[in-house]
Structures are given as structure tokens and as C-alpha cells.
C-alpha positions as CSV (number, residue, x, y, z in Angstrom):
1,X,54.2,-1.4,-4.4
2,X,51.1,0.9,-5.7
3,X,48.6,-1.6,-4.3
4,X,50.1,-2.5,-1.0
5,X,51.0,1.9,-0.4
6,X,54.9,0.3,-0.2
7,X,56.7,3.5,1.7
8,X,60.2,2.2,0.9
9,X,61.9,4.3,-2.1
10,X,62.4,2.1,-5.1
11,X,65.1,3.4,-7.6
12,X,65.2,2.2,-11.0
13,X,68.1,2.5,-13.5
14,X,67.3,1.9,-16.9
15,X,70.2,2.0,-19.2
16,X,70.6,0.8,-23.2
17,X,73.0,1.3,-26.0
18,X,70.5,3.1,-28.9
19,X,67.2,4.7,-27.8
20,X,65.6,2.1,-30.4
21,X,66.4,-0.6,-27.9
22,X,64.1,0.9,-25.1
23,X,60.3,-0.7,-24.3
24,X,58.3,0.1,-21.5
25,X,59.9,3.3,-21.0
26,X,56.7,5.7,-20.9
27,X,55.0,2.8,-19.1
28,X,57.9,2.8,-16.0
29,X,57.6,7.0,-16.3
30,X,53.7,6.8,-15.7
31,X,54.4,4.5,-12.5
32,X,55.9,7.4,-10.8
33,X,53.2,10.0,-10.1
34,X,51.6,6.8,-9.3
35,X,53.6,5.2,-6.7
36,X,55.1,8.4,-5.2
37,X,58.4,5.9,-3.4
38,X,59.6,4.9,-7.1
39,X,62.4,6.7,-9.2
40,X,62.0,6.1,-12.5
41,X,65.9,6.7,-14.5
42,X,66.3,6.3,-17.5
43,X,69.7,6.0,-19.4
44,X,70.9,5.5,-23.2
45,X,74.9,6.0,-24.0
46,X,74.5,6.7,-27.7
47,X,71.1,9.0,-28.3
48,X,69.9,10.6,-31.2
49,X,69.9,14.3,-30.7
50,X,66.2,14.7,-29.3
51,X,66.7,12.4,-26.7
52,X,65.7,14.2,-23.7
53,X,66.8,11.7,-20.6
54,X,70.1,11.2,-19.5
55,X,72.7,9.8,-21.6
56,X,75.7,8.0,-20.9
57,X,76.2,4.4,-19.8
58,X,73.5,3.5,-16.9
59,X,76.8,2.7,-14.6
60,X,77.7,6.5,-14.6
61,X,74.1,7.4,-13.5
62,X,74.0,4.5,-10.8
63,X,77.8,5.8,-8.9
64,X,77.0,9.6,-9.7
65,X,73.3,9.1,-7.7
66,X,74.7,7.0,-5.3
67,X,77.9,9.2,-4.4
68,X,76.7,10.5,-1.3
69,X,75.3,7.3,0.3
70,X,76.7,6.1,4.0
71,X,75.7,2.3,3.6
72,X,74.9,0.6,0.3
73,X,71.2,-0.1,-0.6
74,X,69.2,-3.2,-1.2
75,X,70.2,-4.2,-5.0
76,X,68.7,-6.4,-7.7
77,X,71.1,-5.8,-10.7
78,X,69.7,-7.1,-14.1
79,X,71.6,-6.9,-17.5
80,X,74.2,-8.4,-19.8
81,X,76.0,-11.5,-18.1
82,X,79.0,-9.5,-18.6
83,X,77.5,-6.7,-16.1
84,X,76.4,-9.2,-14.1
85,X,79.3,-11.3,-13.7
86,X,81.8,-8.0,-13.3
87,X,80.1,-7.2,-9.7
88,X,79.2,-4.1,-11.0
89,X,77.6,-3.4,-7.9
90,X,80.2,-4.0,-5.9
91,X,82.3,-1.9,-7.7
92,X,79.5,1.1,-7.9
93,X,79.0,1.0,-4.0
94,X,82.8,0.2,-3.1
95,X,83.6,3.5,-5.4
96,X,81.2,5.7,-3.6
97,X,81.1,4.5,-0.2
């Protein structure tokens, strides 16, 4: 994206369990004042008290951003099989479309 000055807007949804379980986090926050068409969100559903991101499950993030959309994006979903296999994107962009 940064090398080719990519003008579609890339959204990315980051979402663990513990904040331990994160890697590359400050790496994907230092791509976005880099590549200005990237969203960098990052998600953990059980934080210690200094976490300063969002918390909750990733799936709340995705259908609360998403809420307002008229058509459902482009989306490459990557997690658990258990995510995977549920549709969760379906069910994200079938509850908020």
C-alpha cells in the first residue's frame, strides 16, 4: 500500500483475549501516519487496567464501526477456525446492513 500510494482505505481489526497475546501492535500503529488510507484498531476483551485501546471482543468493534454502512466492504477475516467457520462476517454485515 505505502509504496504503490494505494488510495483505497484499509481497515484493520485486531482483536485478542489478554494484552500479553498481542505482537506487532506498535509496528501496525506506526503504519498509519505512514500510509494515511489504513486504520489501524486494536482490540483485547480482557485488559489489564492500563490498557489504553479499546477493549471488548474484536466482533463488537467490527459491527459497532461498520453500523452505518449501505453495502458491505471487501473482507479478509483471519482468526480462530471457530470465527472463521461461524461466518462471522456474514453475521457482522447482515446485522448492520
Amino acid at each position: 500500500m505505502q509504496a504503490e500510494g494505494h488510495p483505497r482505505m484499509a481497515k484493520l481489526f485486531f482483536g485478542v483475549t489478554h494484552d500479553h497475546e498481542l505482537f506487532y501492535a506498535d509496528e501496525l500503529k506506526k503504519l498509519e501516519p505512514l500510509m494515511p488510507a489504513l486504520s489501524v484498531h486494536i482490540a483485547v476483551t480482557e485488559p489489564v487496567a492500563s490498557w489504553q485501546e479499546s477493549n471488548g471482543a474484536v466482533v463488537d468493534g467490527l459491527m459497532k464501526h461498520f453500523e452505518n454502512l449501505k453495502i458491505a466492504p471487501d473482507t479478509d477475516i483471519c482468526g480462530s477456525p471457530g470465527m472463521a467457520e461461524n461466518g462471522i462476517a456474514d453475521k457482522i454485515f447482515k446485522k448492520t446492513l
